[in-house]
C-alpha positions in Angstrom: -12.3 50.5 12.0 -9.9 47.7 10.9 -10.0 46.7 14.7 -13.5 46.5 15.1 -13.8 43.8 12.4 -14.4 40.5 13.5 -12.3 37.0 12.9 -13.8 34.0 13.5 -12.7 30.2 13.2 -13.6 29.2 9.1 -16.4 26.6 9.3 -14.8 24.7 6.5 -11.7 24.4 8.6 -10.8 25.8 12.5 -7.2 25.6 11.6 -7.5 29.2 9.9 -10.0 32.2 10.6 -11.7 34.4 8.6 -13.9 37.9 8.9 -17.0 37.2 9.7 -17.7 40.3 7.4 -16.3 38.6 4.8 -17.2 34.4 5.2 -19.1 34.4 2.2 -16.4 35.2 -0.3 -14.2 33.0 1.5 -16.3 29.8 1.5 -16.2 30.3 -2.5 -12.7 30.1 -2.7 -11.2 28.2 0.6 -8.8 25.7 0.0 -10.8 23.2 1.9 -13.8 23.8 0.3 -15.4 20.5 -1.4 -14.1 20.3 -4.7 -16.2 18.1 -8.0 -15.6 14.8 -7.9 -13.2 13.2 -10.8 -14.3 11.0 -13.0 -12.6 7.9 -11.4 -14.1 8.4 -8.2 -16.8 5.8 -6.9 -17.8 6.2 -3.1 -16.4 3.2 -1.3 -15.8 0.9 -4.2 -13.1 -0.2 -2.8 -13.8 -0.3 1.0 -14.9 -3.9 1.8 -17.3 -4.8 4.5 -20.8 -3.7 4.0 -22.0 -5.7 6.7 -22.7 -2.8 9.5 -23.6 -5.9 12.0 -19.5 -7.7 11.6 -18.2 -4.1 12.4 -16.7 -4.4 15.6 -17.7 -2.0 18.0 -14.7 0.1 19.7 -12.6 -1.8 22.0 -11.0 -1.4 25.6 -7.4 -0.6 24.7 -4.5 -3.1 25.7 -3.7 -1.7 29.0 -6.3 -2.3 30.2 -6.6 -5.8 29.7 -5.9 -8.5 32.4 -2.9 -10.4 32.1 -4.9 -13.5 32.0 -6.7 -12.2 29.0 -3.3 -10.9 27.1 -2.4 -14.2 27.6 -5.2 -16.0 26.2 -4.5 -13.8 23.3 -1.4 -14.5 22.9 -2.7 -18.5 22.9 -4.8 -17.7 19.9 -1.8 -16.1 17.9 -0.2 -18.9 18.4 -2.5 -21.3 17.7 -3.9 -19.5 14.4 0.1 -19.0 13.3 0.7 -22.8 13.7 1.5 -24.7 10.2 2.4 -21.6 8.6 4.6 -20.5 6.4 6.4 -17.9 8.8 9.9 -17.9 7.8 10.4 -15.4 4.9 13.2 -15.7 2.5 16.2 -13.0 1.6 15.2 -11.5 -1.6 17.6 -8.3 -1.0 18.5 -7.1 -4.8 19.7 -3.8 -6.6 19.0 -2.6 -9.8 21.3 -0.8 -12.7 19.3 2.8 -12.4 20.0 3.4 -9.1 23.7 2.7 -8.9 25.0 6.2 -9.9 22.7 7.2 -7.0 23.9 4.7 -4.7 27.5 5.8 -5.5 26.9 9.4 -4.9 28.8 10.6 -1.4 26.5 13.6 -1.0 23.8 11.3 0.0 22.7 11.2 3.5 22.2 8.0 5.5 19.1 8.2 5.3 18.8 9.1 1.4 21.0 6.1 0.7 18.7 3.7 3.0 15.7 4.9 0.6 17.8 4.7 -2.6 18.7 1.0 -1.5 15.2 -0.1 -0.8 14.0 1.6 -3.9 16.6 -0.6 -5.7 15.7 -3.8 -4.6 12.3 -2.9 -5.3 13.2 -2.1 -9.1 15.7 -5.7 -8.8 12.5 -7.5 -7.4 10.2 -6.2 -10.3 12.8 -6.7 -12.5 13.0 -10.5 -11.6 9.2 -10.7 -11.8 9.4 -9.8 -15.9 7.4 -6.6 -14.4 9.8 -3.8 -16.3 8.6 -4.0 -19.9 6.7 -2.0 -22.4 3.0 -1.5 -22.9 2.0 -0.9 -19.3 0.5 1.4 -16.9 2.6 1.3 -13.5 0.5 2.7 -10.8 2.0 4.1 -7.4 -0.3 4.1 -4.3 0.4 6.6 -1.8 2.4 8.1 -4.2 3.9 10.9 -1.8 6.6 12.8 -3.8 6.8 10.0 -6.4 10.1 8.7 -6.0 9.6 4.9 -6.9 8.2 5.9 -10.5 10.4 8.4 -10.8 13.2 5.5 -10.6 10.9 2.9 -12.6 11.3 5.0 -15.5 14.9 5.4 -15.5 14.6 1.6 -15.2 12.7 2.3 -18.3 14.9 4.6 -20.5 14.9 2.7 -23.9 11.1 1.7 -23.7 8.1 2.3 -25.2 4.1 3.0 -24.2 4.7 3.5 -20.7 2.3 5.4 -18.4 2.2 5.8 -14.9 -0.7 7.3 -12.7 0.7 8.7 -9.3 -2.4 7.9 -6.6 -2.2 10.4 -3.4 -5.1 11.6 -1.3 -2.9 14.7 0.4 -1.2 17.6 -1.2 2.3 16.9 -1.7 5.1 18.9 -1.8 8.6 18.7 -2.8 7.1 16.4 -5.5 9.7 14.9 -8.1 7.3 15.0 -11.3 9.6 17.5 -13.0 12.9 15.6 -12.9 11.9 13.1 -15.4 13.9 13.2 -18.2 11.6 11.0 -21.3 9.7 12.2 -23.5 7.9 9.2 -24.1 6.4 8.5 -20.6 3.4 9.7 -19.6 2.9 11.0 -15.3 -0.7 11.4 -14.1 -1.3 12.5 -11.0 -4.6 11.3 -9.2 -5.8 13.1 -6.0 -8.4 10.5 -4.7 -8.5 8.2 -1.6 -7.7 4.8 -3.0 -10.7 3.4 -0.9 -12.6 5.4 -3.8 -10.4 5.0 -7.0 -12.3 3.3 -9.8 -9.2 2.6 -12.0 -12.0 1.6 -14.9 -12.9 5.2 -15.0 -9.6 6.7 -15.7 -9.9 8.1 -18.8 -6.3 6.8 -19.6 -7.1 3.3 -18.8 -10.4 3.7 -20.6 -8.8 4.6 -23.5 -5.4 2.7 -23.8 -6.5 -0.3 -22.0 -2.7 -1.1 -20.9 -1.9 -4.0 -18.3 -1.1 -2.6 -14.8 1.2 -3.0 -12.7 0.6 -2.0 -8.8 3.6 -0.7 -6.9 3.9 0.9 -3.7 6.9 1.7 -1.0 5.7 1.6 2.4 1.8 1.7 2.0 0.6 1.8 5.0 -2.0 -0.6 6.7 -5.5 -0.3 5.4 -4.3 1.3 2.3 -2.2 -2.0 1.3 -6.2 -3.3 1.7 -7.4 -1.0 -0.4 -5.3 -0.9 -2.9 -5.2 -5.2 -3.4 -9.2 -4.4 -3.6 -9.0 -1.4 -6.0 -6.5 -4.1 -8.4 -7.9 -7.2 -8.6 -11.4 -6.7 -7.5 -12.9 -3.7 -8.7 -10.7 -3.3 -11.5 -10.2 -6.6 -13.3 -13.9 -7.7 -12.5 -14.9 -4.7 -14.1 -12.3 -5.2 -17.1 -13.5 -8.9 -17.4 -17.0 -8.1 -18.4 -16.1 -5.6 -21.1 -16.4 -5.9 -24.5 -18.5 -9.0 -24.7 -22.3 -10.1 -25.6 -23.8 -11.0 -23.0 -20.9 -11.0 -20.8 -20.8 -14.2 -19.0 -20.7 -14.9 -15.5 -17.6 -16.4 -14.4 -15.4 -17.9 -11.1 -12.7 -15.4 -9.7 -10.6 -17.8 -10.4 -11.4 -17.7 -14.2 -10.8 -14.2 -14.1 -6.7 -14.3 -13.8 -6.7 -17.4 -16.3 -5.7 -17.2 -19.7 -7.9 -18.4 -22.1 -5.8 -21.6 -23.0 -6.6 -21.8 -26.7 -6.6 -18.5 -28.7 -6.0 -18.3 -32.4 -3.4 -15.3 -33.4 -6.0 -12.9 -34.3 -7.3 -13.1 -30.8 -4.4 -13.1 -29.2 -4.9 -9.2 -27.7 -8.0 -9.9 -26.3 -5.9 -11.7 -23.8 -4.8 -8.9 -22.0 -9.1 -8.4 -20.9 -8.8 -11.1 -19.2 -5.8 -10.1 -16.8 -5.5 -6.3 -16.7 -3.5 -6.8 -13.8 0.2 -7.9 -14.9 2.0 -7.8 -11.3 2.1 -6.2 -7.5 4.9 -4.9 -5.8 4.4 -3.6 -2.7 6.7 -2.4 0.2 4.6 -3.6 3.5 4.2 -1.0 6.8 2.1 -0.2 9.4 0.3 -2.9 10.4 -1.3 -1.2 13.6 -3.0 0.8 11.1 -4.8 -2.0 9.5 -9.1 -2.4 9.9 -11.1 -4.5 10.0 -13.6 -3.4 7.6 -11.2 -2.9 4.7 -9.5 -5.8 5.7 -8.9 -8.4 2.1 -8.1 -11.4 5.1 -11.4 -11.6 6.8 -11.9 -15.0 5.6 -8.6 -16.5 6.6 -9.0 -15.3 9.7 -12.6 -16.9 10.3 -11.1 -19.9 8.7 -8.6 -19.8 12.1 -11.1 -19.4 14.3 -10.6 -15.0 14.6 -12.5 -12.3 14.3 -12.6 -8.2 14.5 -12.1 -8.4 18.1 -8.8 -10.3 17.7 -7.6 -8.7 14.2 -8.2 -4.9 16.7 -5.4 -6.7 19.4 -3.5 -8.2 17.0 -3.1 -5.2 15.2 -1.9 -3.3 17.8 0.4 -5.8 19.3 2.0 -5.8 15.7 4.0 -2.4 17.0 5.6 -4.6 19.3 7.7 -6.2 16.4 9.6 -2.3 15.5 8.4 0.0 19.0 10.9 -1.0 21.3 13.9 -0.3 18.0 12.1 3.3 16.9 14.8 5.7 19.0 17.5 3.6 17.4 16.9 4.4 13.8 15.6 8.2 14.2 18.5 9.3 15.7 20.4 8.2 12.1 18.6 11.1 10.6 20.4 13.9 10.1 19.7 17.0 9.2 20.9 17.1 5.4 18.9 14.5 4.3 16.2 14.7 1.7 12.6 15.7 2.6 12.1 11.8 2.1 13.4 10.5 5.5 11.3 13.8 7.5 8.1 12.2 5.7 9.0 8.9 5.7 9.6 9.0 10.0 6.0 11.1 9.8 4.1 8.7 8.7 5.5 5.0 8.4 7.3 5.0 11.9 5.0 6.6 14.1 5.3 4.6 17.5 1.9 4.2 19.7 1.0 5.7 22.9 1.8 3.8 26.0 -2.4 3.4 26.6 -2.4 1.5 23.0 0.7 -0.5 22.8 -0.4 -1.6 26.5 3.3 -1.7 27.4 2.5 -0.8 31.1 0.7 -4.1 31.1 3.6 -5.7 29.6 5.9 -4.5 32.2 7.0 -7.9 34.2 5.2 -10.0 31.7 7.2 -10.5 28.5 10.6 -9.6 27.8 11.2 -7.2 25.0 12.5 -10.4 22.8 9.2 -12.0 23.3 7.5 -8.7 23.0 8.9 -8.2 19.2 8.6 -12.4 18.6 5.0 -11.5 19.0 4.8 -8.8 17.2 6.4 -10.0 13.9 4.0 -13.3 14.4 0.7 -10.5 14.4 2.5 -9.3 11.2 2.9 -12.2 9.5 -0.8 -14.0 10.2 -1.8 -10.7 8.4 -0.2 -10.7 6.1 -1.0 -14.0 5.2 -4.6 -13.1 5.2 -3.3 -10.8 2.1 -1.5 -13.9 0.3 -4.2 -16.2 0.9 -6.7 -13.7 -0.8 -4.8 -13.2 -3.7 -4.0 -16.9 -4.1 -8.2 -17.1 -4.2 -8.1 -14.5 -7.1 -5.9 -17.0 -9.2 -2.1 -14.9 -8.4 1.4 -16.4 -7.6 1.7 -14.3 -4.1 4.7 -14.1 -2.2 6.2 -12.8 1.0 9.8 -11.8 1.1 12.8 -9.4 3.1 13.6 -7.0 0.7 16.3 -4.9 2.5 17.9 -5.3 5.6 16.4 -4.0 9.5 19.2 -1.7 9.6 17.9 0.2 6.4 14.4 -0.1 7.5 12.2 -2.2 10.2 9.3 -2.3 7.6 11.5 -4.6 5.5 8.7 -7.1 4.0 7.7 -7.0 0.3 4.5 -8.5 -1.1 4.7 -9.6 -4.6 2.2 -11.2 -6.8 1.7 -12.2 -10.4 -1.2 -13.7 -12.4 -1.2 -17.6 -12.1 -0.3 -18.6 -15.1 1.5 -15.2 -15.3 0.4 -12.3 -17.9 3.7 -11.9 -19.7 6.0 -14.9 -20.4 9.0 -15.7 -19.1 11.9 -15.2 -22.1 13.1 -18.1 -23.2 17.0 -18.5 -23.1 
C-alpha cells in the first residue's frame, strides 16, 4: 500500500517532494512556506529606481562583443576615470580584541586572514571615534556574525550597546551564543535589506540610539542597499519625527547639526543625525545593478548609463579572476566554516560567456586585464562616495588589509560632516 502512494515535487519548493495524499498538511507547515511579514519590513523601500523606462533591458554578454566595441568601452572607462581620485591610501590597522586571537597557533590560514581583516576593521572604527557607548551597531549580511561578535569584545567595559544582525538566509554555525556581556543586547533580523525599514524596529523605535552601519564583504547591490536603507530611508524618516509641522528641509540639512542649541536641547541633536558612522568591507562588484544602484547620477554626470554600468560591472572581475586559483588553494581543510562561506559567496569567479575572456584572448594582457578591472571598481565606487558626500558625510575609500589576505581589500568609511560624536580633546 505504502508503494502505491504517490510523491510529487512540493509546489512551494521542487528541491523536496511530498505525497500527493498528504500536500495539504504539508503546505501548512513547509519550511518554505510564506511566513507574516515583520514589523520592519517595507516592500522595496530601499530598492532605488522606480523609473521602469531607465531599466536597462538585458544585454548581449561580453563575448560577444566586437573587439572594436570592447574597445570603445574601454575608451569610456577611461575617459569617465580621468581627474579622479584613483589611488587609495594604506589604512591597514589592528585592534587590542583580536590579538589573543591573532596569537592563537590553532588558527588556520584562512581563519587568521579573517581575524586580521576583522581587526583592522575594529582599528578603522576605532580611529573614526565609532567604538563608544549609546549606539546601535548594525551588521548587514550578517552571516554567522563574526564582526559584532568582535565589536563587542571591543566593547567590554561599555554601556547601552545594541546590535541588530541583518541576514536574509538561514545561517548556520552562527556565533550569537559566544558572547560573553550581559549588558549587550543581539537582534537578529531575517529581512532582505532592500526591504528593511530600520524606523520600524521596535528597538530603534523605542531607544532611538545613533547607528552605526558595518559590514565585511557585502556584496554588490547589497552595499547599495544598505547606504539607501542608512541614510535615506532611515535618517529622512528620523528627521521628521518629533516636530509640529515637520519642516521640509535640503538633504544636506539633514546630516547638519543644528549649530546653536542651548543645554536642554542638546539630545534632540542626535534626530538630526541617527546615523553616527559606516564601515563597510567592499566586494563583488560584478554583482552590482543598476536599479539599486546609489551612483546613478555620477555616472550620468560622466556621460554613462545602465548600458555601460552592465559592462563595467562585469569587467570589474577582471581586477581578482585571473588571481582566484591562487588564493583557494590556501584553504585547508581545518579551517573555520568562515573561509568555506566566505569562497561561496564573495569569490565566486564568472563563466567564460560573462567575463568575455575568450574575446580577450590576444587583446589585453592579463596586467591590463586586472588595470581595467580595478579602474571599473573604483569609478563605482566613487559613485558611492560621491552620493554620500551629497547626503552631507565625510566618505572615504581606503586598503584595509593586504591582497594576500584578501583581493576584496577596499573599505568604505563615512561619518556625518560635521561628525555626530566629537573628537576628544587631548
Amino acid at each position: 500500500e505504502q508503494n502505491d502512494r504517490k510523491r510529487i515535487p512540493c509546489p512551494l519548493d521542487p528541491k523536496h517532494s511530498v505525497y500527493e495524499d498528504q500536500l495539504q498538511k504539508h503546505l501548512k507547515k513547509c519550511n518554505s512556506r510564506e511566513k507574516p511579514k515583520p514589523v520592519y519590513f517595507v516592500q522595496d523601500i530601499n530598492a532605488g529606481l522606480k523609473d521602469v523606462a531607465e531599466i536597462p533591458q538585458k544585454q548581449v554578454p561580453l563575448s560577444s562583443l566586437s573587439i572594436e566595441e570592447l574597445q570603445n568601452l574601454i575608451f569610456k572607462l577611461k575617459k569617465a576615470s580621468n581627474g579622479l581620485e584613483l589611488h587609495l591610501k594604506e589604512q591597514i590597522l589592528s585592534h587590542h580584541a583580536l590579538q589573543e586571537a591573532l596569537n592563537d597557533p590553532k588558527n588556520g590560514e584562512s581563519a587568521f586572514k579573517h581575524l586580521k581583516q576583522q581587526a583592522s576593521i575594529l582599528g578603522n572604527m576605532e580611529k573614526l571615534h565609532l567604538l563608544g557607548p549609546g549606539r546601535c551597531f548594525i551588521e548587514f549580511g550578517a552571516g554567522r556574525g563574526r564582526l559584532s561578535h568582535w565589536v563587542d569584545i571591543a566593547l567590554e567595559n561599555v554601556e547601552s550597546v545594541q546590535f541588530l544582525l541583518v541576514e536574509r538566509a538561514t545561517t548556520r554555525f552562527k556565533v550569537d551564543g559566544k558572547h560573553k556581556r550581559k549588558d549587550s543586547i543581539f537582534e537578529r533580523l531575517q529581512v532582505d535589506i532592500q526591504h528593511l525599514c530600520l524606523n520600524k524596529v521596535p528597538i530603534l523605535e523605542k531607544k532611538r540610539l545613533p547607528v552605526v552601519g558595518i559590514g565585511k564583504h557585502l556584496c554588490g547591490a547589497a552595499t547599495d542597499l544598505a547606504l539607501r536603507c542608512l541614510v535615506e530611508s532611515y535618517s529622512m524618516c528620523c528627521d521628521g519625527e518629533d516636530e509640529e509641522p515637520a519642516p521640509k528641509r535640503c538633504r544636506a540639512a539633514q546630516t547638519e547639526v543644528a549649530p546653536h542649541k542651548s543645554a536642554g536641547n542638546e539630545s534632540t541633536t542626535e534626530d538630526h543625525k541617527p546615523v553616527a558612522g559606516i564601515v563597510i568591507a567592499l566586494c563583488c562588484h560584478h554583482k552590482c545593478d543598476w536599479t539599486h544602484y546609489v551612483g546613478r547620477e555620477f555616472f550620468k554626470s560622466r556621460g554613462l548609463g545602465p548600458v555601460e554600468f552592465h559592462y563595467f560591472q562585469r569587467m570589474s572581475s577582471w581586477a581578482t579572476c585571473g588571481m582566484r586559483e591562487t588564493t583557494s588553494k590556501a584553504s585547508t581543510s581545518e579551517d573555520s566554516e568562515d573561509q568555506a562561506n566566505d569562497t561561496e559567496e564573495h569569490e565566486q569567479t564568472l563563466s567564460t560567456t560573462e567575463s568575455g575572456s575568450d574575446t580577450l584572448q590576444g587583446i589585453l594582457s592579463v596586467e591590463e586585464r586586472k588595470e581595467i578591472g580595478c579602474l571599473c571598481k573604483r569609478l563605482i565606487d566613487h559613485g558611492r562616495i560621491e552620493y554620500l558626500q551629497q547626503q552631507g558625510y565625510k566618505a572615504a575609500l581606503q586598503y584595509y588589509t593586504e591582497p594576500a589576505v584578501s583581493l576584496e581589500n577596499v573599505l568604505l568609511t563615512a561619518v556625518p560632516n560635521p561628525p555626530l560624536i566629537p573628537e576628544p580633546t587631548i
